[in-house]
PyMOL CGO cylinders between C-alpha atoms (Angstrom):
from pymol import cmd
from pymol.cgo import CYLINDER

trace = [
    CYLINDER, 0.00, 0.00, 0.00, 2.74, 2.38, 0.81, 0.3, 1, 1, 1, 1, 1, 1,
    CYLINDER, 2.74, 2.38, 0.81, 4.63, 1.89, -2.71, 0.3, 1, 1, 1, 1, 1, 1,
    CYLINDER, 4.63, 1.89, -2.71, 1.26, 2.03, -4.28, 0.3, 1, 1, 1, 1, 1, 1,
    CYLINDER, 1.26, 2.03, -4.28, 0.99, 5.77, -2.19, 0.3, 1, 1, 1, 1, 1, 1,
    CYLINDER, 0.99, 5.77, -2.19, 4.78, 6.83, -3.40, 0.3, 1, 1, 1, 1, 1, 1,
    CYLINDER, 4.78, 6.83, -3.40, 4.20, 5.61, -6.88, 0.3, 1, 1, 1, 1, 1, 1,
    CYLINDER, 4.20, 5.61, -6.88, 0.98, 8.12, -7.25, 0.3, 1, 1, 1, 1, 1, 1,
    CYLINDER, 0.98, 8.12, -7.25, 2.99, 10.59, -6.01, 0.3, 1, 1, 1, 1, 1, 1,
    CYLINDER, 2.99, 10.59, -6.01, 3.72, 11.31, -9.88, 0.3, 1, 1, 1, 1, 1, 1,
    CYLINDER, 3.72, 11.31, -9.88, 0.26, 12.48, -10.55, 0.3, 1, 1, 1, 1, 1, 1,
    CYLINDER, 0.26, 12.48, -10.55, 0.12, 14.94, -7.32, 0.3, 1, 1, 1, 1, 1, 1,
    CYLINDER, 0.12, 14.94, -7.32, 3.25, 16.77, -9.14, 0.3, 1, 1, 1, 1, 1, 1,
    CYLINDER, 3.25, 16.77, -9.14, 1.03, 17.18, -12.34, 0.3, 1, 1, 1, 1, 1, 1,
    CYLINDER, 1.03, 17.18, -12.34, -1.39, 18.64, -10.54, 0.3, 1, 1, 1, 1, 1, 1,
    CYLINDER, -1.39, 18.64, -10.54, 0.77, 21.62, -9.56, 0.3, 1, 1, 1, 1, 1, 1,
    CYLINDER, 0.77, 21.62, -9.56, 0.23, 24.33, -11.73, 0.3, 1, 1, 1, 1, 1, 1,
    CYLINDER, 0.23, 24.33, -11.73, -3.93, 23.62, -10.60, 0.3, 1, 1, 1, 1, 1, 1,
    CYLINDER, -3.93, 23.62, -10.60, -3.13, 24.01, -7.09, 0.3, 1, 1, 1, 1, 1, 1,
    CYLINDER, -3.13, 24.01, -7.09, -1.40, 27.31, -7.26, 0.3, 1, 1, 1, 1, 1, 1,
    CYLINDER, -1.40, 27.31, -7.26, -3.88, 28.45, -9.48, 0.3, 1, 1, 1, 1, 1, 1,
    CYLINDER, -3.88, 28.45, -9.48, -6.06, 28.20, -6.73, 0.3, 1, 1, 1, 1, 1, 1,
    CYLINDER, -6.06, 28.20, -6.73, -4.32, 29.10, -3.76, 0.3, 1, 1, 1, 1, 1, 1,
    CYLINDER, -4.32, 29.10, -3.76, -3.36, 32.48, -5.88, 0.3, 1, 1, 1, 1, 1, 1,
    CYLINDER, -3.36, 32.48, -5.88, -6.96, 33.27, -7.14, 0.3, 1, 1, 1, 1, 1, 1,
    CYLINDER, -6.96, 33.27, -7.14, -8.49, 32.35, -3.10, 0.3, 1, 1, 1, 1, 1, 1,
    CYLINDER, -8.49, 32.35, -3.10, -6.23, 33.12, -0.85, 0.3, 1, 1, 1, 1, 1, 1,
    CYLINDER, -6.23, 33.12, -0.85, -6.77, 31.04, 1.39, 0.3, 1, 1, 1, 1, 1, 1,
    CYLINDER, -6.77, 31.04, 1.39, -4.93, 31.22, 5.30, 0.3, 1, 1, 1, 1, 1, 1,
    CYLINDER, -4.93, 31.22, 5.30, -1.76, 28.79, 5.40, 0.3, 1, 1, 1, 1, 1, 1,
    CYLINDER, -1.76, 28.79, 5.40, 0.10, 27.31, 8.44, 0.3, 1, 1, 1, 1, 1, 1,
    CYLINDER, 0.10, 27.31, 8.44, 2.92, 24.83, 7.24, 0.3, 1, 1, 1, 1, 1, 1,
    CYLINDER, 2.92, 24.83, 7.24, 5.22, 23.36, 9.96, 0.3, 1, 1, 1, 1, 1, 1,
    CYLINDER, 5.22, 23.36, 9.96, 7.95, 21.55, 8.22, 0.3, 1, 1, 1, 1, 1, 1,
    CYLINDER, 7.95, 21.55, 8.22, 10.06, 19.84, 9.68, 0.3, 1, 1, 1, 1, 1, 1,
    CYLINDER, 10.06, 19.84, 9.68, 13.73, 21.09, 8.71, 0.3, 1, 1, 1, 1, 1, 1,
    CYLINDER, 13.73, 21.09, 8.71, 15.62, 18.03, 7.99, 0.3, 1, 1, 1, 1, 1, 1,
    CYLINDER, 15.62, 18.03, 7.99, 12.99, 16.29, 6.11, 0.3, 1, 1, 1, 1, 1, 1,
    CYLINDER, 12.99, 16.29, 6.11, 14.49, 14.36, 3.30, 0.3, 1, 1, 1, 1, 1, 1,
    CYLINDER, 14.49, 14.36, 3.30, 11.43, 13.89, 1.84, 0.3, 1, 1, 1, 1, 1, 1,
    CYLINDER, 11.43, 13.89, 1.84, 10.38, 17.65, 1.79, 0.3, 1, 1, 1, 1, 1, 1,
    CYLINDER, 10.38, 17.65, 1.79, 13.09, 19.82, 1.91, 0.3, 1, 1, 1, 1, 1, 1,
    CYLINDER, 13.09, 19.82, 1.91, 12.26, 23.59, 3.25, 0.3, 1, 1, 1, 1, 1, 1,
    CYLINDER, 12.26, 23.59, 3.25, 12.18, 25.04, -0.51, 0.3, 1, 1, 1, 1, 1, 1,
    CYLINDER, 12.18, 25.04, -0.51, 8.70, 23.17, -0.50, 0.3, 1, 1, 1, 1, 1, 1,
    CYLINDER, 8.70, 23.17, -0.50, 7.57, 24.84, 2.24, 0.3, 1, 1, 1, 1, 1, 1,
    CYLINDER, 7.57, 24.84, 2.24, 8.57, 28.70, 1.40, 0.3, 1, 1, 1, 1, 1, 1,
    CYLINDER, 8.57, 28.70, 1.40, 7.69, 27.56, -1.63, 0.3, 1, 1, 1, 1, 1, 1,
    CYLINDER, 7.69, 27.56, -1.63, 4.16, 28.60, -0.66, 0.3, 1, 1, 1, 1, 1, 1,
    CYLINDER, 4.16, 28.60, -0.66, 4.99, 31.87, -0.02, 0.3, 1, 1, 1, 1, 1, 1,
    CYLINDER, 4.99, 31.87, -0.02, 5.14, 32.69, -3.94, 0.3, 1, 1, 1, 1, 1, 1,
    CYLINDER, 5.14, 32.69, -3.94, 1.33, 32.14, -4.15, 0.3, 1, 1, 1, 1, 1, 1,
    CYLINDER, 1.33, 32.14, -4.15, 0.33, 33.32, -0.38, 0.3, 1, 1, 1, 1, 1, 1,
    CYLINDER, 0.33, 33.32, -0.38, 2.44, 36.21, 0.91, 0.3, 1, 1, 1, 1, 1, 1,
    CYLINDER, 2.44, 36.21, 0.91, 0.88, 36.04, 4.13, 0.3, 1, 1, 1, 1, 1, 1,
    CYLINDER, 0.88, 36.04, 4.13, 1.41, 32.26, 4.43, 0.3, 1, 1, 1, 1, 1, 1,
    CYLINDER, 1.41, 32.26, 4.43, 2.55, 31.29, 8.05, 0.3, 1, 1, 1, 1, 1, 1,
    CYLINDER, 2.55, 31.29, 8.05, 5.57, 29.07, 7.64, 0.3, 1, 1, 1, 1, 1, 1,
    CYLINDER, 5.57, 29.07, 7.64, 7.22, 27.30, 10.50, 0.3, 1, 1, 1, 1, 1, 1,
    CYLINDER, 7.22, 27.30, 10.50, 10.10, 24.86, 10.72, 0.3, 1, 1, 1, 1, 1, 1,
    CYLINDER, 10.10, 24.86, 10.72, 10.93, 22.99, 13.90, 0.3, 1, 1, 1, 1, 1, 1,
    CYLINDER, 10.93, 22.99, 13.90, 14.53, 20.72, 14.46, 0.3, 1, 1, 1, 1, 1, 1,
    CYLINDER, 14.53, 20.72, 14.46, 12.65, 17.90, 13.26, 0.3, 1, 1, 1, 1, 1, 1,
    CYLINDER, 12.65, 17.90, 13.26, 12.91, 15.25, 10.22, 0.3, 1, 1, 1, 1, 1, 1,
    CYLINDER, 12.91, 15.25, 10.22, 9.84, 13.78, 8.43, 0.3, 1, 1, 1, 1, 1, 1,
    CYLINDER, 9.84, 13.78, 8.43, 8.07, 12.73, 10.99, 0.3, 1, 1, 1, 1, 1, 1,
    CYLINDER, 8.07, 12.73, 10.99, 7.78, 16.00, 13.08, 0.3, 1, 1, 1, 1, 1, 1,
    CYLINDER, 7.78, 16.00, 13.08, 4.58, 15.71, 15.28, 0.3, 1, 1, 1, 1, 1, 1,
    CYLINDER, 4.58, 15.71, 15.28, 6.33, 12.92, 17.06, 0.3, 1, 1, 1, 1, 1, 1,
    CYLINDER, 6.33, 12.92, 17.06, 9.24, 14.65, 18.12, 0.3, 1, 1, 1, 1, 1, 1,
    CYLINDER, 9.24, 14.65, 18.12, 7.82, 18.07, 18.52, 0.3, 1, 1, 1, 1, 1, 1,
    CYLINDER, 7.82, 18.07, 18.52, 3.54, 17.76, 18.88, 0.3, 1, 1, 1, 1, 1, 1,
    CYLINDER, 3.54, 17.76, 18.88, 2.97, 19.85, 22.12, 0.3, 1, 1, 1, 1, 1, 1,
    CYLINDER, 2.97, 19.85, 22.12, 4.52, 22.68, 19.92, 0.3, 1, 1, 1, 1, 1, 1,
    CYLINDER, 4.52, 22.68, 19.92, 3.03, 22.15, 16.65, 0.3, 1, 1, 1, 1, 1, 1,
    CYLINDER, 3.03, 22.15, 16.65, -0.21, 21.86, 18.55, 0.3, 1, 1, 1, 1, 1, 1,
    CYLINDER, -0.21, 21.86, 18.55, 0.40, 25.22, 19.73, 0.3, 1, 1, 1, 1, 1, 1,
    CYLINDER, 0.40, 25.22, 19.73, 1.36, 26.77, 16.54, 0.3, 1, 1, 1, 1, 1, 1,
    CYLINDER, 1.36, 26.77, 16.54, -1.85, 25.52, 15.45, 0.3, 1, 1, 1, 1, 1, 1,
    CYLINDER, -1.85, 25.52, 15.45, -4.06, 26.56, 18.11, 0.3, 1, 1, 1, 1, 1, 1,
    CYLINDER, -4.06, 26.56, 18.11, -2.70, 30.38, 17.56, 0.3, 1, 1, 1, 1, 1, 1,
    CYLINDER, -2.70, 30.38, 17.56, -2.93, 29.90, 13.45, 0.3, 1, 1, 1, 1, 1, 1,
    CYLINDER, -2.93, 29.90, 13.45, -6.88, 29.28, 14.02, 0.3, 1, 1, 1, 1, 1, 1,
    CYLINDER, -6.88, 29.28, 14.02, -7.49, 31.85, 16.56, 0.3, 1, 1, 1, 1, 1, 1,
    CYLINDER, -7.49, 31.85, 16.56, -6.04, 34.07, 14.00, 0.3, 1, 1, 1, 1, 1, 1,
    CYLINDER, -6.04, 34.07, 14.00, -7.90, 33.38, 11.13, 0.3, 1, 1, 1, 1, 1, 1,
    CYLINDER, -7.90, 33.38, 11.13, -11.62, 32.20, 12.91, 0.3, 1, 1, 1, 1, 1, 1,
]
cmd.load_cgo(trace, "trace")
């Protein structure tokens, strides 16, 4: 199931251009907390975000991919914060 996940991963990349399409035309409020030694999804990715949201809310924590198990009590907060922001 896993390989079957990765190997898809192709058509999420074509899919691109539609997603910042939308995310330029809406707008919509952004919280990305990366982890910053992710192999898998290297920072770029995540200011990568900011070309299409300028007011996109980009956090990294001393993490790797798997950063809510190292580092959830903050990420929770960061969250809790992001949403009393924007609701």
């Amino acid at each position: 199931m896993q390989n079957d996940l990765i190997l898809d991963y192709r058509s999420n990349v074509a899919l691109y251009p539609e997603f910042q399409k939308y995310l330029r035309d809406n707008q919509p409020p952004l919280l990305a907390v990366w982890g910053e030694n992710d192999p898998s999804f290297i920072p770029a990715g995540a200011n990568a975000f900011r070309r299409d949201l300028p007011n996109a809310e980009i956090h990294f924590v001393p993490s790797g991919h798997f950063a809510l198990e190292s580092h959830h009590t903050e990420i929770a907060q960061l969250i809790k914060v992001f949403l009393m922001k924007v609701f």
